[in-house]
LUMZATI-339647 format. One record per residue (C-alpha): residue in one letter; chain; x, y, z. Coordinates in pm, 1 decimal, always signed. Example, Ala and Ser with C-alpha at 12.3 -4.5 7.8 and 13.67 -1.06 7.14 Angstrom:
2
<site><res>a</res><chain>A</chain><xx>+1230.0</xx><yy>-450.0</yy><zz>+780.0</zz></site>
<site><res>s</res><chain>A</chain><xx>+1367.0</xx><yy>-106.0</yy><zz>+714.0</zz></site>
//
This chain:
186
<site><res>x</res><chain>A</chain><xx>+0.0</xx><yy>+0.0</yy><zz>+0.0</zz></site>
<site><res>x</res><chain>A</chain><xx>+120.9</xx><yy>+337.0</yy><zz>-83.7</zz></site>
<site><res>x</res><chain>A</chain><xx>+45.7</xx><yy>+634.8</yy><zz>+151.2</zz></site>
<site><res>x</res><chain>A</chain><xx>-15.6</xx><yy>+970.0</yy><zz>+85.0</zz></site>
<site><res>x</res><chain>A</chain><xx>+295.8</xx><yy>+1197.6</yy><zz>+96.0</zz></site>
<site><res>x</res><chain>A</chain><xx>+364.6</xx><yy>+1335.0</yy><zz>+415.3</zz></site>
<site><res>x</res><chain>A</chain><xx>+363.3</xx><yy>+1737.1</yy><zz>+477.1</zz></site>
<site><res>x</res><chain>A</chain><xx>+717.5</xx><yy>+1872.1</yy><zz>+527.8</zz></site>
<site><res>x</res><chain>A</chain><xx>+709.4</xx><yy>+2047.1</yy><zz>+870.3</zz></site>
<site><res>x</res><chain>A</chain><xx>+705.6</xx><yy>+2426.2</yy><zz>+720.1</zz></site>
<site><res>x</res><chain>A</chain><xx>+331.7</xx><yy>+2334.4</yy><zz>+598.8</zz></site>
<site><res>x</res><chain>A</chain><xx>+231.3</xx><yy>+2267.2</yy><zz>+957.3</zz></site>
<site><res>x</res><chain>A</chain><xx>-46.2</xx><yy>+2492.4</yy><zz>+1022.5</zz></site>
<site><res>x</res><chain>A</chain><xx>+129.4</xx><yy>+2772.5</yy><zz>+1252.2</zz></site>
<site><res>x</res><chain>A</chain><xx>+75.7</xx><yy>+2725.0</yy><zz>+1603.8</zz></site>
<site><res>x</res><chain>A</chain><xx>+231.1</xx><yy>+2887.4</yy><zz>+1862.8</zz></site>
<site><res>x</res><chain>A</chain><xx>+438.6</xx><yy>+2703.0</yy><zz>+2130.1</zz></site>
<site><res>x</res><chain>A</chain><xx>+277.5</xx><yy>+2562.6</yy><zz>+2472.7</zz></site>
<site><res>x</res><chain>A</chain><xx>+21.8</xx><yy>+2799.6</yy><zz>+2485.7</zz></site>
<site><res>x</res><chain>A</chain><xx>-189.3</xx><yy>+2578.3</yy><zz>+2671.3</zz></site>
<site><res>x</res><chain>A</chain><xx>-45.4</xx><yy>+2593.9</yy><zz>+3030.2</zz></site>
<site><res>x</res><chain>A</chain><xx>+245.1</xx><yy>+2790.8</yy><zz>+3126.8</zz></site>
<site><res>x</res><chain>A</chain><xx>+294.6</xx><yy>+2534.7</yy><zz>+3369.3</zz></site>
<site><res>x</res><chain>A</chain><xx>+355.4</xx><yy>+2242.4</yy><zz>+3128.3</zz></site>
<site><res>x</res><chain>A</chain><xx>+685.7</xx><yy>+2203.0</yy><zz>+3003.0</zz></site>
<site><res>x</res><chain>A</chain><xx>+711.9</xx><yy>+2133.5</yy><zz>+2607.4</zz></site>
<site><res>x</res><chain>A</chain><xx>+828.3</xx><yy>+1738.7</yy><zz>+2690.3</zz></site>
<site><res>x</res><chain>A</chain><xx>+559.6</xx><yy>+1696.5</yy><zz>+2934.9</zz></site>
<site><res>x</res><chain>A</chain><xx>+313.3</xx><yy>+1770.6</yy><zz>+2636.8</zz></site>
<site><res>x</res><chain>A</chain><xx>+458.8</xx><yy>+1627.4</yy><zz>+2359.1</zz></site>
<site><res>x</res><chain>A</chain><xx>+477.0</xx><yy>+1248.2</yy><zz>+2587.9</zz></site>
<site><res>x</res><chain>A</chain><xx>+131.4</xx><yy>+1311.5</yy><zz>+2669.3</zz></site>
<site><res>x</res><chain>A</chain><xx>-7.3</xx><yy>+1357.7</yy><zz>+2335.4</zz></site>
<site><res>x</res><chain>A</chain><xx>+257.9</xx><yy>+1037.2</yy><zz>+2236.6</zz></site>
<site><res>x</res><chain>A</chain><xx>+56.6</xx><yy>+838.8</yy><zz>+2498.4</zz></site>
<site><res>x</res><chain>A</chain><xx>-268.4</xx><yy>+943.0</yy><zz>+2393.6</zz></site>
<site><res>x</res><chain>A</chain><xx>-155.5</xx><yy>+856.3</yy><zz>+2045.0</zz></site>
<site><res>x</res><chain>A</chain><xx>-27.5</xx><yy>+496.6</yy><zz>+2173.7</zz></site>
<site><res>x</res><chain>A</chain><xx>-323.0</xx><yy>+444.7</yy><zz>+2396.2</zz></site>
<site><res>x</res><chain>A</chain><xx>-527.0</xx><yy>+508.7</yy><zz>+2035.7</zz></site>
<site><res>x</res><chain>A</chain><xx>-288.9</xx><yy>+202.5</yy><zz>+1908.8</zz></site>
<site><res>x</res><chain>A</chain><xx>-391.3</xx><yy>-28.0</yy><zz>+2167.6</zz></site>
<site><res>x</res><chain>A</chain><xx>-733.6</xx><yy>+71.6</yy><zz>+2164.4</zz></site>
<site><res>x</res><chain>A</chain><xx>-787.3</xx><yy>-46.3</yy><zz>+1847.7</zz></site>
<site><res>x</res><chain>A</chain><xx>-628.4</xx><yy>-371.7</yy><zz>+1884.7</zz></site>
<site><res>x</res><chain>A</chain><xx>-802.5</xx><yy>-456.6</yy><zz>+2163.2</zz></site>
<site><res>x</res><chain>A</chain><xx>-1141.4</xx><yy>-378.8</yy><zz>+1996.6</zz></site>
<site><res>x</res><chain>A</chain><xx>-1036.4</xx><yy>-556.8</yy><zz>+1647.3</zz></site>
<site><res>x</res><chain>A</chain><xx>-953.3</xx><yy>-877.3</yy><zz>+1867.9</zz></site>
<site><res>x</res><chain>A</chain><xx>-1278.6</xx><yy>-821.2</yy><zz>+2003.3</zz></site>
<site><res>x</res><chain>A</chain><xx>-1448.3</xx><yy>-855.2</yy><zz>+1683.5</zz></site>
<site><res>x</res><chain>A</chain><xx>-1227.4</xx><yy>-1058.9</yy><zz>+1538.4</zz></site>
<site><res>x</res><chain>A</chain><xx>-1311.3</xx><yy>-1378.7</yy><zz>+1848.2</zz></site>
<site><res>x</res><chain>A</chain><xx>-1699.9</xx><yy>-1277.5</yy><zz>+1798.4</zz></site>
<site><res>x</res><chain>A</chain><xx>-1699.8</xx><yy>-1333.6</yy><zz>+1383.4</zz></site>
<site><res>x</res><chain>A</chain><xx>-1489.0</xx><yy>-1639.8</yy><zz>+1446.2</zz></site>
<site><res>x</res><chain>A</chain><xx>-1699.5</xx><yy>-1786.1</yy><zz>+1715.5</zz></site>
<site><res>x</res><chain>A</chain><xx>-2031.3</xx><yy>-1724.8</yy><zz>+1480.4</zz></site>
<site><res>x</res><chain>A</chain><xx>-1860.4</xx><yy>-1876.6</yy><zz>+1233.3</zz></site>
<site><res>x</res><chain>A</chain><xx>-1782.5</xx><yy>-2167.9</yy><zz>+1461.7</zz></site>
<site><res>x</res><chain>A</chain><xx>-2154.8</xx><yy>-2199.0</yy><zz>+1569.8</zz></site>
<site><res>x</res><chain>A</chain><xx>-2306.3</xx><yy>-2086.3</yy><zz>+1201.6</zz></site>
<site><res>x</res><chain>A</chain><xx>-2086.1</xx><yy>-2439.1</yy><zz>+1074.8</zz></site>
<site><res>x</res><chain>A</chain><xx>-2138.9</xx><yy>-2640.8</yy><zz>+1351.8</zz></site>
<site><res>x</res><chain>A</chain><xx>-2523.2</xx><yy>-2573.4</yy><zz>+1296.2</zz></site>
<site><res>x</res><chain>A</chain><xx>-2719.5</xx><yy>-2904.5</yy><zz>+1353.9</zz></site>
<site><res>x</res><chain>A</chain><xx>-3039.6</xx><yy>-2739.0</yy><zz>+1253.6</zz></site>
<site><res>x</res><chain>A</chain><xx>-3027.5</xx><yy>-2512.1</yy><zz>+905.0</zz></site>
<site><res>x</res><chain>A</chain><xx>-3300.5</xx><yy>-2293.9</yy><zz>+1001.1</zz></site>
<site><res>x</res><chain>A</chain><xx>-3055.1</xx><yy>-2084.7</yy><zz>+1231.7</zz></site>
<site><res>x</res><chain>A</chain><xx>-2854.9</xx><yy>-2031.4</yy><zz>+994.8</zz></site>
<site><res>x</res><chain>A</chain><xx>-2994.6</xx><yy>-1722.0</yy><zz>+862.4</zz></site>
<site><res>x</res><chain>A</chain><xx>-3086.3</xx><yy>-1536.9</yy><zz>+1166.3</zz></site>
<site><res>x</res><chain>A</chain><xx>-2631.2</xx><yy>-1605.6</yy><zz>+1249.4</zz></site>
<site><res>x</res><chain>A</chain><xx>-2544.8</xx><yy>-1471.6</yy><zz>+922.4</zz></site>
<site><res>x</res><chain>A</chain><xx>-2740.5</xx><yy>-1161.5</yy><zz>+976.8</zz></site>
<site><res>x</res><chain>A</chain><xx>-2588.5</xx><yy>-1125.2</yy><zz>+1286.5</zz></site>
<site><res>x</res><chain>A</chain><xx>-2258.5</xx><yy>-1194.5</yy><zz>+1137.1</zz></site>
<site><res>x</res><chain>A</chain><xx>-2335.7</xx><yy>-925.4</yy><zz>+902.3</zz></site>
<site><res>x</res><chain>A</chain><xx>-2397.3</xx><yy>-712.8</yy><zz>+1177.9</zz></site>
<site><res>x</res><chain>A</chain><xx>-2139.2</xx><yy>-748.7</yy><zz>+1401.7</zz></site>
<site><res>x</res><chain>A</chain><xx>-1872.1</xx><yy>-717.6</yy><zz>+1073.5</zz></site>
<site><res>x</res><chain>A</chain><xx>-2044.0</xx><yy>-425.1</yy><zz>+998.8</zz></site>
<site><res>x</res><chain>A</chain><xx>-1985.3</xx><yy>-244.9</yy><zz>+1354.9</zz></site>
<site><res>x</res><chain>A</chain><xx>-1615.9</xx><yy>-391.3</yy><zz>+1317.8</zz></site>
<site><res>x</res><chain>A</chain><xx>-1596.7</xx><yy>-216.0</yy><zz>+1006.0</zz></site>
<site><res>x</res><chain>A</chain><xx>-1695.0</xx><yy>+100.1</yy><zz>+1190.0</zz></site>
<site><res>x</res><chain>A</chain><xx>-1498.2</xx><yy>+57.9</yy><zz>+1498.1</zz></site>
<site><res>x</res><chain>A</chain><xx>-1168.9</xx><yy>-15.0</yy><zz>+1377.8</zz></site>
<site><res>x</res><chain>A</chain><xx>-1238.6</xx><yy>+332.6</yy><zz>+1108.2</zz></site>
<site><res>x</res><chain>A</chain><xx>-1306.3</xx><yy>+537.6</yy><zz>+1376.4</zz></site>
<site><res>x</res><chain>A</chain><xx>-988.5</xx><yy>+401.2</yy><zz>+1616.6</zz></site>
<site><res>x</res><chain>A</chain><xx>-790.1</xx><yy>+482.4</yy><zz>+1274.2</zz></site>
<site><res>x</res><chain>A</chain><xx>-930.4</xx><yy>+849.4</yy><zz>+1220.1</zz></site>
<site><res>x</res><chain>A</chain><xx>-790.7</xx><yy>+944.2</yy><zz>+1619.2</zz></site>
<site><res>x</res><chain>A</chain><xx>-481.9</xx><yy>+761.9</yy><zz>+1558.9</zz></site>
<site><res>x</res><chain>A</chain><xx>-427.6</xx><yy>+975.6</yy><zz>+1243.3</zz></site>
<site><res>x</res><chain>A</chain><xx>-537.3</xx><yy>+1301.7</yy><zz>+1474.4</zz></site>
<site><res>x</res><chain>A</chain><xx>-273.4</xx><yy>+1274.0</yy><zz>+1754.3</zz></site>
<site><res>x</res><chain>A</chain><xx>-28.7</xx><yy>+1136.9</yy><zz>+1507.5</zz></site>
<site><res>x</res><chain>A</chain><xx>-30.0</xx><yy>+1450.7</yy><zz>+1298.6</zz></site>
<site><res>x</res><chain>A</chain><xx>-55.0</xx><yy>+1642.6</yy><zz>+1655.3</zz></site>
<site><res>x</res><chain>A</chain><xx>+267.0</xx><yy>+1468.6</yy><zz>+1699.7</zz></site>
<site><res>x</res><chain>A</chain><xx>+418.5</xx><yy>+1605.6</yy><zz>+1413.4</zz></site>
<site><res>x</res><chain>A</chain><xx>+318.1</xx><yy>+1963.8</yy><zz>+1471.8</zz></site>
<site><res>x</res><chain>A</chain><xx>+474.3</xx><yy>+1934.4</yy><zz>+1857.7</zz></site>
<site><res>x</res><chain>A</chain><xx>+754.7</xx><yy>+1796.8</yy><zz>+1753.3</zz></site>
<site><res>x</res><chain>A</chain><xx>+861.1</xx><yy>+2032.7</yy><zz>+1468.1</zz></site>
<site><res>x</res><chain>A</chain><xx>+791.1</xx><yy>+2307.5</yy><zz>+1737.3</zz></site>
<site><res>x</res><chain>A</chain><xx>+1046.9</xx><yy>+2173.0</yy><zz>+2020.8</zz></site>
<site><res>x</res><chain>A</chain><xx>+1260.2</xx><yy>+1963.4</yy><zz>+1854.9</zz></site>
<site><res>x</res><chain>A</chain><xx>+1276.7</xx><yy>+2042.4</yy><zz>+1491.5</zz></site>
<site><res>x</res><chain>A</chain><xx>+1574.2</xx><yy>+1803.9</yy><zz>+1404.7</zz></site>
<site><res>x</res><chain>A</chain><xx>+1382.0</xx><yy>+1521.1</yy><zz>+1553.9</zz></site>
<site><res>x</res><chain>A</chain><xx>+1199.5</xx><yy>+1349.3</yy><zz>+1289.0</zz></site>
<site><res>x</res><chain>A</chain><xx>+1063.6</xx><yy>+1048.5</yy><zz>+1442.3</zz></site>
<site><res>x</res><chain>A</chain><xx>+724.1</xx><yy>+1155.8</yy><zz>+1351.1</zz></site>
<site><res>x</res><chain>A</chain><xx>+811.5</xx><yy>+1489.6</yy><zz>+1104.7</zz></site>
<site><res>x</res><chain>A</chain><xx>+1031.2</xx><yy>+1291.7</yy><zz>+931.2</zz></site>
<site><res>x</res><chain>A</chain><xx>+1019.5</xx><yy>+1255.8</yy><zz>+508.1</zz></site>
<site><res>x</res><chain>A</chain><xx>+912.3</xx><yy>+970.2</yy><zz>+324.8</zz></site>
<site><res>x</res><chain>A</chain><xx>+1260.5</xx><yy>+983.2</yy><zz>+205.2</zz></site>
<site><res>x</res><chain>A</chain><xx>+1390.7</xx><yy>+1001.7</yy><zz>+545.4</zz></site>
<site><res>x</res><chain>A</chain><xx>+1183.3</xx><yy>+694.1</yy><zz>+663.3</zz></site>
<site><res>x</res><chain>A</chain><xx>+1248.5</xx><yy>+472.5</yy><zz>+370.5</zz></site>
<site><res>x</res><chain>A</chain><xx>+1621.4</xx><yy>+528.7</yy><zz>+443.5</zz></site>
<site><res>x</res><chain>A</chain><xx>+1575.5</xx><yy>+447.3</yy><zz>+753.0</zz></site>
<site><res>x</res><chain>A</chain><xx>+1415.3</xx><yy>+124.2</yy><zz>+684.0</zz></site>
<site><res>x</res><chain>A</chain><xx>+1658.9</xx><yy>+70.8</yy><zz>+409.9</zz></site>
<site><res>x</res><chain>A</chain><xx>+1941.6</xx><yy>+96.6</yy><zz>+709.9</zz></site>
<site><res>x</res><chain>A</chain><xx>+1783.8</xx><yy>-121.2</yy><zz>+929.1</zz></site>
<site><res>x</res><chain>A</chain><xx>+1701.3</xx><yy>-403.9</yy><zz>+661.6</zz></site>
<site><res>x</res><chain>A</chain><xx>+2095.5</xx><yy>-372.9</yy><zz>+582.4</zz></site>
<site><res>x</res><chain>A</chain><xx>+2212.3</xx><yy>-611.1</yy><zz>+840.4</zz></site>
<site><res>x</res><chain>A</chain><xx>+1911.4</xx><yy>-896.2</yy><zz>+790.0</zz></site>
<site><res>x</res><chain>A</chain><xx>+2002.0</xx><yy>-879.7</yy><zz>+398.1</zz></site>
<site><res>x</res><chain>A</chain><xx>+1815.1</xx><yy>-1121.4</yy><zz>+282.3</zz></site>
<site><res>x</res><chain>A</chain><xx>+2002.9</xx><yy>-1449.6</yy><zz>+106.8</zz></site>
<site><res>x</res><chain>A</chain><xx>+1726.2</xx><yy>-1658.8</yy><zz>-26.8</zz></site>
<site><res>x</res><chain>A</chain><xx>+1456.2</xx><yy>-1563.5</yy><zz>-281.9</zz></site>
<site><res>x</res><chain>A</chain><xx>+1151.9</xx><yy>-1567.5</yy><zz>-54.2</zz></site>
<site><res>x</res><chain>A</chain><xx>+1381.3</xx><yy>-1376.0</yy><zz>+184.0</zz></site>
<site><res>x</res><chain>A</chain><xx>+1434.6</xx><yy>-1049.3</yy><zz>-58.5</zz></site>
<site><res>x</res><chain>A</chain><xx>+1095.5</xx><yy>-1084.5</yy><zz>-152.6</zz></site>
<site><res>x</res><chain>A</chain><xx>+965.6</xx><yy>-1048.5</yy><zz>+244.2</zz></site>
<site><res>x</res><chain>A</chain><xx>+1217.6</xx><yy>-733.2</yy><zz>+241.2</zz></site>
<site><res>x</res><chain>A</chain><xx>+1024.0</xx><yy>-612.3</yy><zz>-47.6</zz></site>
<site><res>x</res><chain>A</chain><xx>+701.0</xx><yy>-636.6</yy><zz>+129.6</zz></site>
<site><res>x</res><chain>A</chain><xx>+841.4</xx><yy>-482.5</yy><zz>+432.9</zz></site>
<site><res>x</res><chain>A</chain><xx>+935.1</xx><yy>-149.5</yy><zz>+199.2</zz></site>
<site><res>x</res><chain>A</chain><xx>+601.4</xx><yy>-108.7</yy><zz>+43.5</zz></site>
<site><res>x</res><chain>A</chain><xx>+486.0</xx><yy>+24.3</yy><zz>+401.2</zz></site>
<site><res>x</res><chain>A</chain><xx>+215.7</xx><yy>-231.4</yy><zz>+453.8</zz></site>
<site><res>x</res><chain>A</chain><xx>-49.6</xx><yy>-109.4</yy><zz>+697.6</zz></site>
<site><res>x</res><chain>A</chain><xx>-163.2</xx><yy>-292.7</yy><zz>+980.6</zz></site>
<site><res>x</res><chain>A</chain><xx>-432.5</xx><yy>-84.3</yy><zz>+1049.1</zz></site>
<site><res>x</res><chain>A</chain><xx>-571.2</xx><yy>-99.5</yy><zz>+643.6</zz></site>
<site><res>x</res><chain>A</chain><xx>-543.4</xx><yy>-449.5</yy><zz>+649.7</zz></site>
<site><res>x</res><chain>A</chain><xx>-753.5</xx><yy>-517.6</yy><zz>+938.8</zz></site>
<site><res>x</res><chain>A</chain><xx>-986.5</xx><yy>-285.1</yy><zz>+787.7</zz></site>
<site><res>x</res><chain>A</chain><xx>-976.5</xx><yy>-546.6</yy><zz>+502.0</zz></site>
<site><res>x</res><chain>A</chain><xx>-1027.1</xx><yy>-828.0</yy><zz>+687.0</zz></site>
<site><res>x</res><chain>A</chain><xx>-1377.5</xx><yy>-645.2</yy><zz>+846.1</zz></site>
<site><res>x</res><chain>A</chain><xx>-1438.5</xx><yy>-608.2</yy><zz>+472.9</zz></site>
<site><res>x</res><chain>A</chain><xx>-1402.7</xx><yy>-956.0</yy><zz>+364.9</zz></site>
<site><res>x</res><chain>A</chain><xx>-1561.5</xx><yy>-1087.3</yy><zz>+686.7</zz></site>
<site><res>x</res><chain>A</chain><xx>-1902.8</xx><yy>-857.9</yy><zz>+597.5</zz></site>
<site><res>x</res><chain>A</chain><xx>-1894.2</xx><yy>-987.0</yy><zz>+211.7</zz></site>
<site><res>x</res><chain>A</chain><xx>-1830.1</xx><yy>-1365.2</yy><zz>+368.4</zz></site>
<site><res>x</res><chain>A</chain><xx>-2169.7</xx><yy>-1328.6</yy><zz>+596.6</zz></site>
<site><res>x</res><chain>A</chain><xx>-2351.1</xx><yy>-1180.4</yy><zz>+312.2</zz></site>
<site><res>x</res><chain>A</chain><xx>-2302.4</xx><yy>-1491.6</yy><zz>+66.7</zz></site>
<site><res>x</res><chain>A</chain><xx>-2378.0</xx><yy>-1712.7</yy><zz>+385.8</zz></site>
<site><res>x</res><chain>A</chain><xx>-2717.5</xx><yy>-1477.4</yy><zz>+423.1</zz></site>
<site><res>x</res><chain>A</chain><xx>-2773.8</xx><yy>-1492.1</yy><zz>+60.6</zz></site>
<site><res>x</res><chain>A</chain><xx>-2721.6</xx><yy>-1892.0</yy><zz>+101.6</zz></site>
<site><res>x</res><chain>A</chain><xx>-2975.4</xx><yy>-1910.0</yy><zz>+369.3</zz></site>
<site><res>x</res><chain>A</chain><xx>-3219.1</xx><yy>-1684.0</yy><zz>+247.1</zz></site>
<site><res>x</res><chain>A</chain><xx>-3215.5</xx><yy>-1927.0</yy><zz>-91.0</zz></site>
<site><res>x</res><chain>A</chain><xx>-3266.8</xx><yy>-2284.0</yy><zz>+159.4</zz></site>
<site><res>x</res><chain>A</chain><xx>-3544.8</xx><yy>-2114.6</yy><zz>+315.2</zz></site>
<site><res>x</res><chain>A</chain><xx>-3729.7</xx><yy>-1971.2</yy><zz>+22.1</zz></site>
<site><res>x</res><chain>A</chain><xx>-3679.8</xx><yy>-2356.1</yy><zz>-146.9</zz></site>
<site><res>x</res><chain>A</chain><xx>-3738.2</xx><yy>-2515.6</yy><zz>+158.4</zz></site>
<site><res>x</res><chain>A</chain><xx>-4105.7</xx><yy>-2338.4</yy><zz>+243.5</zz></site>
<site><res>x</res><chain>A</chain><xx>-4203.0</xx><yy>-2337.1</yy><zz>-146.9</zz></site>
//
Protein backbone atom coordinates (compact mmCIF):
# COMPACT_ATOMS: atom_id res chain seq x y z
CA UNK A 1 0.00 0.00 0.00
CA UNK A 2 1.21 3.37 -0.84
CA UNK A 3 0.46 6.35 1.51
CA UNK A 4 -0.16 9.70 0.85
CA UNK A 5 2.96 11.98 0.96
CA UNK A 6 3.65 13.35 4.15
CA UNK A 7 3.63 17.37 4.77
CA UNK A 8 7.18 18.72 5.28
CA UNK A 9 7.09 20.47 8.70
CA UNK A 10 7.06 24.26 7.20
CA UNK A 11 3.32 23.34 5.99
CA UNK A 12 2.31 22.67 9.57
CA UNK A 13 -0.46 24.92 10.23
CA UNK A 14 1.29 27.72 12.52
CA UNK A 15 0.76 27.25 16.04
CA UNK A 16 2.31 28.87 18.63
CA UNK A 17 4.39 27.03 21.30
CA UNK A 18 2.77 25.63 24.73
CA UNK A 19 0.22 28.00 24.86
CA UNK A 20 -1.89 25.78 26.71
CA UNK A 21 -0.45 25.94 30.30
CA UNK A 22 2.45 27.91 31.27
CA UNK A 23 2.95 25.35 33.69
CA UNK A 24 3.55 22.42 31.28
CA UNK A 25 6.86 22.03 30.03
CA UNK A 26 7.12 21.33 26.07
CA UNK A 27 8.28 17.39 26.90
CA UNK A 28 5.60 16.97 29.35
CA UNK A 29 3.13 17.71 26.37
CA UNK A 30 4.59 16.27 23.59
CA UNK A 31 4.77 12.48 25.88
CA UNK A 32 1.31 13.12 26.69
CA UNK A 33 -0.07 13.58 23.35
CA UNK A 34 2.58 10.37 22.37
CA UNK A 35 0.57 8.39 24.98
CA UNK A 36 -2.68 9.43 23.94
CA UNK A 37 -1.56 8.56 20.45
CA UNK A 38 -0.28 4.97 21.74
CA UNK A 39 -3.23 4.45 23.96
CA UNK A 40 -5.27 5.09 20.36
CA UNK A 41 -2.89 2.02 19.09
CA UNK A 42 -3.91 -0.28 21.68
CA UNK A 43 -7.34 0.72 21.64
CA UNK A 44 -7.87 -0.46 18.48
CA UNK A 45 -6.28 -3.72 18.85
CA UNK A 46 -8.03 -4.57 21.63
CA UNK A 47 -11.41 -3.79 19.97
CA UNK A 48 -10.36 -5.57 16.47
CA UNK A 49 -9.53 -8.77 18.68
CA UNK A 50 -12.79 -8.21 20.03
CA UNK A 51 -14.48 -8.55 16.84
CA UNK A 52 -12.27 -10.59 15.38
CA UNK A 53 -13.11 -13.79 18.48
CA UNK A 54 -17.00 -12.77 17.98
CA UNK A 55 -17.00 -13.34 13.83
CA UNK A 56 -14.89 -16.40 14.46
CA UNK A 57 -16.99 -17.86 17.16
CA UNK A 58 -20.31 -17.25 14.80
CA UNK A 59 -18.60 -18.77 12.33
CA UNK A 60 -17.83 -21.68 14.62
CA UNK A 61 -21.55 -21.99 15.70
CA UNK A 62 -23.06 -20.86 12.02
CA UNK A 63 -20.86 -24.39 10.75
CA UNK A 64 -21.39 -26.41 13.52
CA UNK A 65 -25.23 -25.73 12.96
CA UNK A 66 -27.19 -29.05 13.54
CA UNK A 67 -30.40 -27.39 12.54
CA UNK A 68 -30.28 -25.12 9.05
CA UNK A 69 -33.00 -22.94 10.01
CA UNK A 70 -30.55 -20.85 12.32
CA UNK A 71 -28.55 -20.31 9.95
CA UNK A 72 -29.95 -17.22 8.62
CA UNK A 73 -30.86 -15.37 11.66
CA UNK A 74 -26.31 -16.06 12.49
CA UNK A 75 -25.45 -14.72 9.22
CA UNK A 76 -27.41 -11.61 9.77
CA UNK A 77 -25.88 -11.25 12.87
CA UNK A 78 -22.59 -11.95 11.37
CA UNK A 79 -23.36 -9.25 9.02
CA UNK A 80 -23.97 -7.13 11.78
CA UNK A 81 -21.39 -7.49 14.02
CA UNK A 82 -18.72 -7.18 10.74
CA UNK A 83 -20.44 -4.25 9.99
CA UNK A 84 -19.85 -2.45 13.55
CA UNK A 85 -16.16 -3.91 13.18
CA UNK A 86 -15.97 -2.16 10.06
CA UNK A 87 -16.95 1.00 11.90
CA UNK A 88 -14.98 0.58 14.98
CA UNK A 89 -11.69 -0.15 13.78
CA UNK A 90 -12.39 3.33 11.08
CA UNK A 91 -13.06 5.38 13.76
CA UNK A 92 -9.89 4.01 16.17
CA UNK A 93 -7.90 4.82 12.74
CA UNK A 94 -9.30 8.49 12.20
CA UNK A 95 -7.91 9.44 16.19
CA UNK A 96 -4.82 7.62 15.59
CA UNK A 97 -4.28 9.76 12.43
CA UNK A 98 -5.37 13.02 14.74
CA UNK A 99 -2.73 12.74 17.54
CA UNK A 100 -0.29 11.37 15.07
CA UNK A 101 -0.30 14.51 12.99
CA UNK A 102 -0.55 16.43 16.55
CA UNK A 103 2.67 14.69 17.00
CA UNK A 104 4.18 16.06 14.13
CA UNK A 105 3.18 19.64 14.72
CA UNK A 106 4.74 19.34 18.58
CA UNK A 107 7.55 17.97 17.53
CA UNK A 108 8.61 20.33 14.68
CA UNK A 109 7.91 23.08 17.37
CA UNK A 110 10.47 21.73 20.21
CA UNK A 111 12.60 19.63 18.55
CA UNK A 112 12.77 20.42 14.91
CA UNK A 113 15.74 18.04 14.05
CA UNK A 114 13.82 15.21 15.54
CA UNK A 115 12.00 13.49 12.89
CA UNK A 116 10.64 10.49 14.42
CA UNK A 117 7.24 11.56 13.51
CA UNK A 118 8.11 14.90 11.05
CA UNK A 119 10.31 12.92 9.31
CA UNK A 120 10.20 12.56 5.08
CA UNK A 121 9.12 9.70 3.25
CA UNK A 122 12.60 9.83 2.05
CA UNK A 123 13.91 10.02 5.45
CA UNK A 124 11.83 6.94 6.63
CA UNK A 125 12.48 4.72 3.71
CA UNK A 126 16.21 5.29 4.44
CA UNK A 127 15.76 4.47 7.53
CA UNK A 128 14.15 1.24 6.84
CA UNK A 129 16.59 0.71 4.10
CA UNK A 130 19.42 0.97 7.10
CA UNK A 131 17.84 -1.21 9.29
CA UNK A 132 17.01 -4.04 6.62
CA UNK A 133 20.95 -3.73 5.82
CA UNK A 134 22.12 -6.11 8.40
CA UNK A 135 19.11 -8.96 7.90
CA UNK A 136 20.02 -8.80 3.98
CA UNK A 137 18.15 -11.21 2.82
CA UNK A 138 20.03 -14.50 1.07
CA UNK A 139 17.26 -16.59 -0.27
CA UNK A 140 14.56 -15.63 -2.82
CA UNK A 141 11.52 -15.68 -0.54
CA UNK A 142 13.81 -13.76 1.84
CA UNK A 143 14.35 -10.49 -0.58
CA UNK A 144 10.96 -10.85 -1.53
CA UNK A 145 9.66 -10.49 2.44
CA UNK A 146 12.18 -7.33 2.41
CA UNK A 147 10.24 -6.12 -0.48
CA UNK A 148 7.01 -6.37 1.30
CA UNK A 149 8.41 -4.82 4.33
CA UNK A 150 9.35 -1.49 1.99
CA UNK A 151 6.01 -1.09 0.44
CA UNK A 152 4.86 0.24 4.01
CA UNK A 153 2.16 -2.31 4.54
CA UNK A 154 -0.50 -1.09 6.98
CA UNK A 155 -1.63 -2.93 9.81
CA UNK A 156 -4.33 -0.84 10.49
CA UNK A 157 -5.71 -0.99 6.44
CA UNK A 158 -5.43 -4.50 6.50
CA UNK A 159 -7.53 -5.18 9.39
CA UNK A 160 -9.86 -2.85 7.88
CA UNK A 161 -9.76 -5.47 5.02
CA UNK A 162 -10.27 -8.28 6.87
CA UNK A 163 -13.77 -6.45 8.46
CA UNK A 164 -14.38 -6.08 4.73
CA UNK A 165 -14.03 -9.56 3.65
CA UNK A 166 -15.62 -10.87 6.87
CA UNK A 167 -19.03 -8.58 5.97
CA UNK A 168 -18.94 -9.87 2.12
CA UNK A 169 -18.30 -13.65 3.68
CA UNK A 170 -21.70 -13.29 5.97
CA UNK A 171 -23.51 -11.80 3.12
CA UNK A 172 -23.02 -14.92 0.67
CA UNK A 173 -23.78 -17.13 3.86
CA UNK A 174 -27.18 -14.77 4.23
CA UNK A 175 -27.74 -14.92 0.61
CA UNK A 176 -27.22 -18.92 1.02
CA UNK A 177 -29.75 -19.10 3.69
CA UNK A 178 -32.19 -16.84 2.47
CA UNK A 179 -32.15 -19.27 -0.91
CA UNK A 180 -32.67 -22.84 1.59
CA UNK A 181 -35.45 -21.15 3.15
CA UNK A 182 -37.30 -19.71 0.22
CA UNK A 183 -36.80 -23.56 -1.47
CA UNK A 184 -37.38 -25.16 1.58
CA UNK A 185 -41.06 -23.38 2.43
CA UNK A 186 -42.03 -23.37 -1.47
Amino acid sequence: MTSSPLPSPAQFSPAPRNTLSPNIEDKDLYKAVLDTRNLEISLFWQRSNYFLVLNSALALGFFNLKEPRYALALALFGIVASLLWFRVVAGSKYWQARWEHRLRVIECQVAPGLHLFSATWKTIDEDVNEGLKGKQAETGFQRWLARQVRKKQSVSYNMMLLSLLFILAWALLALDGAWHVVHRVA
